[in-house]
C-alpha positions in Angstrom: 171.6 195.8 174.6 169.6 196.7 171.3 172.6 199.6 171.0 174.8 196.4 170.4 172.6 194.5 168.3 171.8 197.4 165.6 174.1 195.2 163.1 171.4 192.3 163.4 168.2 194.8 163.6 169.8 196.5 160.2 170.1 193.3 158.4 167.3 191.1 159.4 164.4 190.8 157.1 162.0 194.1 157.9 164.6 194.8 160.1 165.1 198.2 160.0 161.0 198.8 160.3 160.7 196.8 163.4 163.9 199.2 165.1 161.3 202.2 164.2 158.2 200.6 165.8 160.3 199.5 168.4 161.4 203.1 168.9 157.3 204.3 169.2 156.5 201.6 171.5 159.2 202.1 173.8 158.8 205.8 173.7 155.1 205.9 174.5 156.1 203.5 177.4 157.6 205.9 179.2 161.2 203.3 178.7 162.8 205.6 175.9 164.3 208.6 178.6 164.3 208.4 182.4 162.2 209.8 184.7 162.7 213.4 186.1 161.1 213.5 189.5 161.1 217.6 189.7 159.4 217.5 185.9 155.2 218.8 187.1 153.1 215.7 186.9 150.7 214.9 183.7 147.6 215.7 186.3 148.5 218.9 186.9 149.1 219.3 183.0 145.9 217.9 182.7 143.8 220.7 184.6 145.4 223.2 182.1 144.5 221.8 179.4 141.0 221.5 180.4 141.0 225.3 181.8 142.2 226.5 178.5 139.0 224.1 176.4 136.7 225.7 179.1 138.4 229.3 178.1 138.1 228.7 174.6 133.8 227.3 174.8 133.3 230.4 176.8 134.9 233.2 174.1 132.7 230.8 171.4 135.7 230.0 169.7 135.0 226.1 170.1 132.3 223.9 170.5 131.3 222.1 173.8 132.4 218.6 173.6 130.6 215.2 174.1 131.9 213.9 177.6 134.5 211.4 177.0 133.9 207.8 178.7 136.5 206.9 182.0 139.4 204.7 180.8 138.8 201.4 182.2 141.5 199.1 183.3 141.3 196.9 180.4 141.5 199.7 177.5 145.3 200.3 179.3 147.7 198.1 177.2 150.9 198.9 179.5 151.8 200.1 183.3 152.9 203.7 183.1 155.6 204.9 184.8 155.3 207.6 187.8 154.4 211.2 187.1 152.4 210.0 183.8 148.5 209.6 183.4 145.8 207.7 180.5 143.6 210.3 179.3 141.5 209.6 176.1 142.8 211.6 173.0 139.5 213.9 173.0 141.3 214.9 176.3 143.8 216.8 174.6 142.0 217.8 171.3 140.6 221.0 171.5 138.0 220.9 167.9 138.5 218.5 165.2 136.8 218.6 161.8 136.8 216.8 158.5 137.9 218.9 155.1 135.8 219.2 151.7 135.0 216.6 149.2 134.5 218.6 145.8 134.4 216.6 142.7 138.0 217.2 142.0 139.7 216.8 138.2 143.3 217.1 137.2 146.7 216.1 139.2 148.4 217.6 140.3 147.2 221.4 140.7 148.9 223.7 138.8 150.7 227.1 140.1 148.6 229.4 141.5 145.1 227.1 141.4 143.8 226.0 144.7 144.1 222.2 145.0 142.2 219.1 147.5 144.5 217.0 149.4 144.3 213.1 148.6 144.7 210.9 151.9 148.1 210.0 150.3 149.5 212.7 152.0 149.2 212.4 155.3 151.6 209.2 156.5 153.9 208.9 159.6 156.7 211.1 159.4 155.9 212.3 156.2 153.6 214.8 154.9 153.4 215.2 151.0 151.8 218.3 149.5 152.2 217.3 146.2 149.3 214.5 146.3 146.6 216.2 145.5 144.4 217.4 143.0 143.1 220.2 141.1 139.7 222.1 142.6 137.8 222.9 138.8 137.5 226.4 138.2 134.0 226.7 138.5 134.1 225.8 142.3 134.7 228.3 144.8 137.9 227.4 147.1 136.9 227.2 151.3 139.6 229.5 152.9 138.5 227.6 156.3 139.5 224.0 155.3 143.1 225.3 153.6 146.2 223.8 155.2 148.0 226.0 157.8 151.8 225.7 159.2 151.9 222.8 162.5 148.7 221.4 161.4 148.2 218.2 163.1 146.4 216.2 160.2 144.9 212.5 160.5 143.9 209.8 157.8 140.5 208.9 158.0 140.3 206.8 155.0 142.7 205.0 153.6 143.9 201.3 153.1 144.2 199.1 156.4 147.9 199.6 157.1 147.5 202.8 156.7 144.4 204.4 157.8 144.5 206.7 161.0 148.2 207.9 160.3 149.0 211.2 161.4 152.1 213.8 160.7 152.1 217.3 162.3 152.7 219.7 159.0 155.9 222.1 158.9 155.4 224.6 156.8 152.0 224.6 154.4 151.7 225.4 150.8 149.7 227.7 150.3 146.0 227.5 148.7 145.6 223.9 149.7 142.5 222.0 151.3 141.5 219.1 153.3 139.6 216.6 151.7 137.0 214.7 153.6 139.2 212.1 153.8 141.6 213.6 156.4 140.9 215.0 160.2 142.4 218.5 161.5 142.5 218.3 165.0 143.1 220.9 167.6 145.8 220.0 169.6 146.0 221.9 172.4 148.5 224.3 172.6 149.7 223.1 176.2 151.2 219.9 174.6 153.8 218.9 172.6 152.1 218.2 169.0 155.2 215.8 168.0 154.9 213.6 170.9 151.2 213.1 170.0 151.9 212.6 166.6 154.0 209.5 167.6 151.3 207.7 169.9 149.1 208.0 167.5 151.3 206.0 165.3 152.6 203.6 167.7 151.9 199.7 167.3 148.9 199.8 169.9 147.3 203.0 168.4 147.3 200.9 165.6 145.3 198.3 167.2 142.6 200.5 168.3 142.5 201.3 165.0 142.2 198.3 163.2 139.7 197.1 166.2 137.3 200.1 165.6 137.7 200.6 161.8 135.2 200.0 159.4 134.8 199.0 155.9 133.1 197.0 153.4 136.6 195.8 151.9 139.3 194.4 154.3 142.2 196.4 151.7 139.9 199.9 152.5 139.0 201.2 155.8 137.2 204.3 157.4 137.6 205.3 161.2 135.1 207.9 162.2 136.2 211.2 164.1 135.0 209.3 167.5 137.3 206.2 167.3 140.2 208.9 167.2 138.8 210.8 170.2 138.3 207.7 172.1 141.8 206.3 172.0 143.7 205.8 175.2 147.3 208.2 175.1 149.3 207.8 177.6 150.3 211.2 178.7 153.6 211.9 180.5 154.5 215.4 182.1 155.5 218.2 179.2 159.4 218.6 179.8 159.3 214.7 179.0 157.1 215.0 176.3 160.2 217.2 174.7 162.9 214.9 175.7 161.1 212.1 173.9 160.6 214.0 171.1 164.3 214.5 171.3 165.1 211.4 171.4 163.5 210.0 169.1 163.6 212.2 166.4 167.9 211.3 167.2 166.7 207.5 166.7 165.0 207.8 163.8 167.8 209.7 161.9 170.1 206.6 163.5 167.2 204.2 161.3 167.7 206.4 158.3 171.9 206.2 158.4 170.8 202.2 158.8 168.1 202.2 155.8 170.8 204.2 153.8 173.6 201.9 154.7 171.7 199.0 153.8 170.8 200.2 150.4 174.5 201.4 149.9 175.8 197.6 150.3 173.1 196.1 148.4 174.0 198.7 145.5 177.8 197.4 146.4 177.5 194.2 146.5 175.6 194.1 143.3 177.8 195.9 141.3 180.5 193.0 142.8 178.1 190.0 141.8 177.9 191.8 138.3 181.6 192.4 137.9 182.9 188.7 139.2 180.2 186.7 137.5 180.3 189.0 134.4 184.2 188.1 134.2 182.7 184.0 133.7 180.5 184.7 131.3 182.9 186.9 129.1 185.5 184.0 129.1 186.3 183.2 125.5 187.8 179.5 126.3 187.2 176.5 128.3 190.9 177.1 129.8 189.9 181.1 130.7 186.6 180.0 131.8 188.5 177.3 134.6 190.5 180.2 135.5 188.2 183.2 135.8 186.5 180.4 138.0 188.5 179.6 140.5 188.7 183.5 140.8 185.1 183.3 141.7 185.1 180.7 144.0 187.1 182.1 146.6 184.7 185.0 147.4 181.4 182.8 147.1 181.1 183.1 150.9 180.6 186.4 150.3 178.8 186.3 146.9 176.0 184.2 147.8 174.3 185.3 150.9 171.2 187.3 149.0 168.8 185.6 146.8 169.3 187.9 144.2 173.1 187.2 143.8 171.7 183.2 143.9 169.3 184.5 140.8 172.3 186.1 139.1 174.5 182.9 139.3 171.9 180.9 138.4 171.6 182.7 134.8 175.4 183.0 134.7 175.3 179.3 134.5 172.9 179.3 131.7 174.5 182.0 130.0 177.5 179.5 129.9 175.7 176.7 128.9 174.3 178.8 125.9 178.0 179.7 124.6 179.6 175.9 124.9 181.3 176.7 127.8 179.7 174.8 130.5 180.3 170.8 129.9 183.1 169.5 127.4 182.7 168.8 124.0 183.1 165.6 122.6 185.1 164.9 118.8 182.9 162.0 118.7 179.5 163.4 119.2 177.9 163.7 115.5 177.5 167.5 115.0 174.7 169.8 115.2 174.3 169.9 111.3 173.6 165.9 111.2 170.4 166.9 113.6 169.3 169.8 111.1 169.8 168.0 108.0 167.4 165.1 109.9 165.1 168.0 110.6 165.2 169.4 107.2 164.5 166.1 105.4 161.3 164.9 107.4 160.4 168.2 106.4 161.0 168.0 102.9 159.1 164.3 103.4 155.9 165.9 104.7 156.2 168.6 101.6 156.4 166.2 99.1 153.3 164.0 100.3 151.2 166.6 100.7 151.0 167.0 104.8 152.0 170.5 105.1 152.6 173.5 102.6 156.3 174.5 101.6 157.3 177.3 104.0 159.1 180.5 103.0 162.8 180.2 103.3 164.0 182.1 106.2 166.9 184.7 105.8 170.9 183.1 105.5 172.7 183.9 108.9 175.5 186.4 108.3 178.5 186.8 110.4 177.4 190.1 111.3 174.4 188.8 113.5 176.7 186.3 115.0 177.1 187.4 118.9 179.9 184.6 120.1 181.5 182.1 118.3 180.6 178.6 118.7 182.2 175.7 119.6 183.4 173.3 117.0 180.2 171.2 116.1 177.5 173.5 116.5 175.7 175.7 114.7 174.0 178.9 114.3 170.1 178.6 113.5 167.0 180.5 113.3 164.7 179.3 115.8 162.2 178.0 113.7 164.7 175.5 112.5 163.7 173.2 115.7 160.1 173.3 115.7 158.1 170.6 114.3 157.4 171.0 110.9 153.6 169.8 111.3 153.4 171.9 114.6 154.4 175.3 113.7 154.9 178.0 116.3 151.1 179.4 117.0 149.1 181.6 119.1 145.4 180.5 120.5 141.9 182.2 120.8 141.8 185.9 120.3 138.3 186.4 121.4 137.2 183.8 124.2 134.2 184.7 125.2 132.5 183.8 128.8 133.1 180.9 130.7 130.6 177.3 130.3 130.2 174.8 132.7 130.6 172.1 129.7 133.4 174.0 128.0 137.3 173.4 126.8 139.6 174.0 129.6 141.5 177.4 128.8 144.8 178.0 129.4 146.1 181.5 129.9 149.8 183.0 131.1 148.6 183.1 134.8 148.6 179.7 134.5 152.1 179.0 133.1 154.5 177.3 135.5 157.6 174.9 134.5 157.3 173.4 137.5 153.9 173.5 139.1 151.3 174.0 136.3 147.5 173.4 137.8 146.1 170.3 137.1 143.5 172.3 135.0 142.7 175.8 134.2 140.0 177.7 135.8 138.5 179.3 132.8 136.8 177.7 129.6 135.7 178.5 126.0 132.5 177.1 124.2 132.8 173.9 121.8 132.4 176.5 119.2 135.1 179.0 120.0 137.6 175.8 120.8 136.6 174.7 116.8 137.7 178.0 115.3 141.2 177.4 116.7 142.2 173.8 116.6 145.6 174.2 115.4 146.6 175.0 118.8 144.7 172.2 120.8 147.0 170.8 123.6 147.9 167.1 123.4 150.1 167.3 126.6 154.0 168.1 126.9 154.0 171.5 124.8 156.2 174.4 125.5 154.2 177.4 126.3 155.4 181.0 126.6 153.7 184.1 127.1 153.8 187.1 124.2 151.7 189.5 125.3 152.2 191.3 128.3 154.5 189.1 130.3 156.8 188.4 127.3 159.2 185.2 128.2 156.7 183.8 131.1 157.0 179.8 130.0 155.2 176.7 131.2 154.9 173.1 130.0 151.6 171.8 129.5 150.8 168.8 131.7 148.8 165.7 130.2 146.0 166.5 132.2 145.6 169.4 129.6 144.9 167.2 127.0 142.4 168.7 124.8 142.9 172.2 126.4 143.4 175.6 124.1 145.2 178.2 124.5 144.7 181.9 124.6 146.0 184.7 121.8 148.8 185.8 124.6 150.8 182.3 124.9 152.2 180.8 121.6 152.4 177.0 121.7 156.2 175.9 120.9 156.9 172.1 119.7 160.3 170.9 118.9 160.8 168.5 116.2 163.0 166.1 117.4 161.8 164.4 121.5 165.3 164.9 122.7 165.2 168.1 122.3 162.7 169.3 124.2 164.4 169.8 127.4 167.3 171.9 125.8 165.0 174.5 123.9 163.1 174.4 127.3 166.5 175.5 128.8 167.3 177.6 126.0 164.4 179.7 126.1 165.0 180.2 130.2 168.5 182.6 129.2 169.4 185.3 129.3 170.9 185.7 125.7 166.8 184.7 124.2 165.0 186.3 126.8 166.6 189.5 126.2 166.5 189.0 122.0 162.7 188.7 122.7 162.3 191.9 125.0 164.1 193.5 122.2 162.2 192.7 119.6 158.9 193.6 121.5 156.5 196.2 120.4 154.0 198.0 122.1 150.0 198.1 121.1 147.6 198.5 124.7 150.9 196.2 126.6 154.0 195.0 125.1 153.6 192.3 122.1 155.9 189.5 120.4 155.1 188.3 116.9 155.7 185.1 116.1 157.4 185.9 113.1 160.7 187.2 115.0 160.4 184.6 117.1 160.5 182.1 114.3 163.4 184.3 113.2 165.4 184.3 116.1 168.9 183.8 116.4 169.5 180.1 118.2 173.0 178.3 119.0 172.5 174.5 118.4 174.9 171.7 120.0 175.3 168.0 118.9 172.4 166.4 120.2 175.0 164.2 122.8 176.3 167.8 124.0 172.6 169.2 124.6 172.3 166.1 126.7 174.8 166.6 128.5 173.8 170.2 129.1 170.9 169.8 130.0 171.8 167.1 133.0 174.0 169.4 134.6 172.0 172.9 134.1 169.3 170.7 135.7 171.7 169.7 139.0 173.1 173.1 139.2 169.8 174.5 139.4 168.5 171.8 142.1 172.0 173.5 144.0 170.8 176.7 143.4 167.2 176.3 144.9 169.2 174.8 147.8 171.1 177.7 148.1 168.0 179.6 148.4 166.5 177.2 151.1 169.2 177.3 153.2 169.9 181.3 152.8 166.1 181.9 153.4 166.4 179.9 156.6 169.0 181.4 157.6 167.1 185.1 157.3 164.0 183.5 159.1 166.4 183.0 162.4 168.0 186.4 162.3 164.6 187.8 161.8 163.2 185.9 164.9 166.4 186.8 167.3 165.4 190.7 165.8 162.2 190.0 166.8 163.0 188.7 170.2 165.4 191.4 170.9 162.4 193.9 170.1 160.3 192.1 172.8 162.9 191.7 175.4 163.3 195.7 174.5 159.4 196.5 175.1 159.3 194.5 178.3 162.5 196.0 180.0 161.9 198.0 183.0 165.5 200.0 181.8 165.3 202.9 179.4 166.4 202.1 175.8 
């Protein structure tokens, strides 16, 4: 059944790393391989194993261990099949010990230097040498804690998901330690190592884990050397032990080809996504553009059924929009350069009263810098051409200090949003601090977007920020004219400014945008009718777009809860997988 379904598994949301639990459970359930009758039973296994610990305490090679508690019926999670037997982990561990904890510098160890595994390295299936660090010279190396060939190593540290992982190591570097983080244990040698290895990572090993872990943090945890001894294993006779080591090491591979497969088509499909959309966006003409669509619409079946591809048309659309392409022009709509000249002269107005300072005059365009060619009726500008001449383009409060229960509400990039802005910001400055930066005092309605660190983040400051500032990283943007507010909104959400902005980014302690390229940026102006126009049906497209999304993400929240079911139906069928 789940043979038939591996299409659904491999797709589904996580669906590949359910078929691998899946896999554990069912192998440690004794439902992965069939039952051999003539195979000698776990008890008998069991006396050997105990005979050889009692061998080993005699020569003095081991320790006498603490007697393990009896297995109650409620520490059994499952029925076992016939010929199998529970048997605490101690049961089968011969010694165990914890490695060195040395304070350790450099990373990782250079040729030839002895090194101190991090718990990093020890994760199921995987065993990775190369996380470690450097022992200082001026420490001896312990020979007795370095890393030997079919170790079976355990994380006793490490963050929840991942603390109590084991792998059985292949073949060991040489001149490399256990940290105090990690467990050896002594398996004993009448097992198979492999098959132990995979209870101990199996979903309800995990349990017992989380269960009996402590910590002071719930991302960090710590299980001590006695939770491990005291798990419940369910122990089948040896020859099966090997088959389902077989089997699922076959399985596995099988989840690999999948994982592989799966990042294959995503690379496929979005090189396609790239290609057909690219072919929109590099339409020169309205006529080319109706063409190239039509193109595109015929494969959108197959186009849009990943969010990504959704995220990529979405920006396609704006990228059209940007370039003219996207709504009709209009030979009556009174062109871009009756707007500027508006613009310039309520400048010139405030100039010659007195209100603000003469600015310096910003470089002539050349046809050089000009990307695309524009429609007739609009015009090449530098960005700073639309801001409001008494509300320049400004950053906020370099140094804000701590927080006061009286203060100014502060408003920093975590809390930009264009869509769902908190009704106030968390932090605050003093009366004193806000003083120092009036200029950029909120009123309510700005444009906000981040230049430090997250360059391009944006937001629009609701009125209940009135009297807000802002901090150094977000540089307040005002347009001069109302209407057109929502278009440089839109325009600073492409692709085409976005990426002029990256560009011009430099790098101090995190990426940094001055305000001066940003004043000087290259910016395609429609009539203000057109920019209307725009803007209404960028603003329905996108509303399509999010329903896209909607609909596609529940439409993966059903396949991932038939994967699920199919998983369970798999873990409580009596037939082997």
């Amino acid at each position: 059944m789940l043979l038939s379904h591996l299409d659904l598994l491999a797709t589904a949301p996580g669906g590949v790393a359910k078929l691998r639990e899946l896999i554990l459970t069912l192998a440690v359930q004794g439902k992965l391989v069939p039952q051999d009758p003539a195979d000698e039973p776990a008890s008998v296994l069991l006396q050997k194993i105990r005979a050889e610990k009692d061998r080993l305490i005699a020569e003095g090679k081991i320790k006498r261990d603490k007697p393990l508690a009896e297995i109650g019926e409620e520490e059994k999670p499952f029925e076992l099949p016939q010929g199998w037997e529970w048997v605490r982990f101690g049961g089968v561990v011969n010694a165990s010990e914890a490695g060195w904890s040395p304070t350790c510098i450099g990373s990782p160890r250079r040729p030839g230097h002895w090194g101190v595994l991090k718990v990093s390295a020890v994760s199921w299936g995987r065993f990775d040498p190369t996380a470690n660090k450097e022992l200082p010279s001026e420490l001896a190396p312990k020979p007795e804690y370095e890393v030997k060939d079919g170790d079976f190593l355990l994380s006793r540290a490490n963050t929840a998901e991942l603390v109590a992982r084991s792998v059985v190591v292949g073949i060991a570097e040489p001149q490399l330690m256990l940290s105090d983080k990690i467990i050896r244990l002594a398996v004993s040698s009448q097992v198979n190592r492999a098959f132990f290895n995979m209870v101990n990572n199996a979903s309800y090993s995990r349990e017992h884990y989380a269960a009996n872990a402590s910590g002071t943090s719930s991302s960090m945890k710590n299980v001590s050397r006695e939770v491990v001894l005291a798990l419940p294993v369910p122990f089948p006779p040896l020859a099966e032990q090997s088959r389902i080591v077989t089997r699922v090491e076959a399985l596995m591979r099988l989840c690999d080809a999948l994982e592989a497969k799966g990042q294959l088509e995503a690379a496929q499909h979005a090189q396609l996504v790239s290609t057909l959309l690219g072919t929109l966006t590099a339409s020169t003409t309205p006529e080319e553009l109706a063409a190239n669509w039509q193109r595109v619409a015929q494969h959108f079946d197959l186009l849009l059924d990943r969010p990504e591809a959704i995220d990529v048309l979405e920006q396609t659309l704006l990228q059209l929009a940007v370039r003219g392409l996207l709504v009709p022009q209009d030979p009556t709509d009174e062109p871009a350069s009756a707007l500027l000249q508006k613009i310039r002269a309520e400048k010139d107005r405030l100039i010659a009263t007195g209100q603000i300072k003469r600015d310096k005059p910003m470089p002539p365009i050349t046809e050089e810098e000009k990307p695309f060619e524009l429609p007739a009726g609009w015009e090449w500008v530098r960005f700073d051409e639309l801001i409001h001449p008494q509300k320049p383009l400004a950053y906020g409060v370099l140094v804000p200090g701590p927080d006061v229960s009286t203060g100014v509400p502060f408003v920093r990039i975590a809390d930009l949003s264009t869509v769902n802005p908190p009704e106030r910001p968390a932090k605050t400055i003093t009366l004193e601090v806000d003083a120092q930066f009036s200029r950029t005092r909120l009123e309510g309605g700005e444009i906000l977007m981040g230049v430090v660190g997250s360059i391009g983040k944006l937001g629009v400051a609701p009125k209940t920020w009135a009297g807000a500032n802002i901090a150094r990283a977000i540089c307040r943007i005002v347009p001069a004219d109302a209407g057109l507010h929502e278009f440089v909104l839109f325009l600073l959400e492409t692709k085409f400014m976005q990426e002029s902005f990256a560009g011009d980014t430099r790098t101090l302690a995190q990426p940094t945008l001055n305000i001066g390229l940003i004043r000087a940026a290259l910016t395609p102006m429609p009539p203000a009718a057109e920019q209307s126009r725009i803007v209404t049906l960028v603003t329905a497209l996108r509303r399509l777009c999010a329903d896209l999304r909607q609909r596609l993400a529940e439409r993966q929240s059903v396949q991932a809860r038939l994967a699920e079911a199919l998983v369970e139906t798999a873990c409580f069928s009596s037939e082997p997988f």
